[in-house]
Every structure is written in structure tokens, then in C-alpha cells.
C-alpha positions as CSV (number, residue, x, y, z in Angstrom):
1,X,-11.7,-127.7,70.3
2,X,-11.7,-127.5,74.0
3,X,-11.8,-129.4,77.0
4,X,-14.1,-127.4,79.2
5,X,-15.7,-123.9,79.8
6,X,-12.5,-121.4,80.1
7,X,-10.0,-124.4,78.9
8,X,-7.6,-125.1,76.4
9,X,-8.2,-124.4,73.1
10,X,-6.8,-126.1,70.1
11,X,-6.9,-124.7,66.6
12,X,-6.6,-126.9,63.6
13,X,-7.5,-127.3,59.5
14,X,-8.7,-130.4,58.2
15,X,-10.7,-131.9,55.2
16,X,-12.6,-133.8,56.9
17,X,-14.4,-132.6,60.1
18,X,-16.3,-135.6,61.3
19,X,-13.2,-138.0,61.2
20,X,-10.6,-135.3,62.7
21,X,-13.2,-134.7,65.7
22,X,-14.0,-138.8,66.1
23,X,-9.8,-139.3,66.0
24,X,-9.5,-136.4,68.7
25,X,-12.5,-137.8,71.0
26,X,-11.1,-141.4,70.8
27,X,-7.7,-140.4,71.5
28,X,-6.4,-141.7,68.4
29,X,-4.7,-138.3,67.7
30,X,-1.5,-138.2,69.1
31,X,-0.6,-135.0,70.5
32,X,-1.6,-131.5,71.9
33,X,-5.3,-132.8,72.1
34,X,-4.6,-135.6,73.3
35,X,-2.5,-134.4,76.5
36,X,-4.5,-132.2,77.1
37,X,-8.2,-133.9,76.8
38,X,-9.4,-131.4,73.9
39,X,-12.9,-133.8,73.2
40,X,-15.3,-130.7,72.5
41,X,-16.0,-129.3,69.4
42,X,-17.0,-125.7,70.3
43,X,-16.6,-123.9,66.8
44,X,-16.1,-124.3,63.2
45,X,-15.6,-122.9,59.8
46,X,-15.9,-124.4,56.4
47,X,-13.9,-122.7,53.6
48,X,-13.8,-123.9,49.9
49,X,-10.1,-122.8,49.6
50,X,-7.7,-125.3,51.4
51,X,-5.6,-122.1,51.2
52,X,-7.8,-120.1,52.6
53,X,-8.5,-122.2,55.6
54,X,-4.7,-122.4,56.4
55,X,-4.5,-118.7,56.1
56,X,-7.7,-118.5,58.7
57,X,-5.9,-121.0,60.7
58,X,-2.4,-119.4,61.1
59,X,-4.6,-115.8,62.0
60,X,-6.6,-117.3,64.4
61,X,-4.1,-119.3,65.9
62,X,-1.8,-115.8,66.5
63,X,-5.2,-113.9,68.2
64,X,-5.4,-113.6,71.7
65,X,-7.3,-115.5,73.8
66,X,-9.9,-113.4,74.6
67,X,-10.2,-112.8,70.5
68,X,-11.1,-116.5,70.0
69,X,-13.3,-116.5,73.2
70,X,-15.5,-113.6,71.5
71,X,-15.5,-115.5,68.1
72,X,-16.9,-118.8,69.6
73,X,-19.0,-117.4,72.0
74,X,-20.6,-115.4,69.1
75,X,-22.0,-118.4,67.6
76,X,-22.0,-121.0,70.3
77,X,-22.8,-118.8,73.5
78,X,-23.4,-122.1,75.9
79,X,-19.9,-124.0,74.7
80,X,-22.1,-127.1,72.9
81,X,-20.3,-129.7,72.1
82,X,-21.1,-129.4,68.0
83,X,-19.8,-132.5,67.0
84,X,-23.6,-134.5,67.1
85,X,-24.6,-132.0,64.7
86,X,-21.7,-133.2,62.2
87,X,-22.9,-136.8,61.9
């Protein structure tokens, strides 16, 4: 998730998509997305493993920046808000 082009990015595991993004866009997420306005869905991955996701997660969330930049970019090269496409 991110706030805007070049912006804070937030990295998170959850088992339901849909309802984590609509809690973060309403605000009713307390926390890190919340201070900091994180409303756009700009990449996701599905895994069938819950243990696998987590594992994805804690990588991800250790890359640098410009790491995660190249991974979202690769699949979402004008920063679209995805969530529409979830619902």
C-alpha cells in the first residue's frame, strides 16, 4: 500500500484482501497506515500457504526500497489504485 507516487509504502499479510484494504481506506486501521494516509493498493500477491505469505512478507519487508519499487512497477507500471478490481 501507498499513499502516493514515490510515497510510503506499507507491507502487510492478510486473509482477506478486500476487508484489510476497506479497514485501511476508511481509517479503521489503527496504525502505520493510518498516520501516514496509506489508501492505495498498488500490488499484491496471493499465496495458498499462510506460511508462505509470512515468509514473503518478512523478505519483502527487509528489501530495499528501490527492490519493492521494481517489483510493483513490474506489474502496475502507472501506480493504480487495485483495490476496484478486488470487489
Amino acid at each position: 500500500m501507498t499513499n502516493r507516487p514515490n510515497g510510503t509504502l506499507y507491507v502487510g499479510v492478510t486473509a482477506d484482501l478486500p476487508r484489510r484494504i476497506w479497514e485501511h481506506r476508511d481509517g479503521v486501521a489503527e496504525g502505520f497506515t493510518r498516520r501516514h494516509g496509506l489508501k492505495r493498493l498498488v500490488y499484491s500477491e496471493r499465496h495458498d500457504d499462510i506460511r508462505a505469505a509470512l515468509q514473503r512478507e518478512k523478505n519483502i519487508k527487509h528489501w530495499p526500497r528501490a527492490w519493492k519499487t521494481r517489483l510493483i512497477v513490474a506489474d502496475n507500471p502507472e501506480l493504480n489504485d487495485l483495490y476496484d478490481h478486488l470487489v
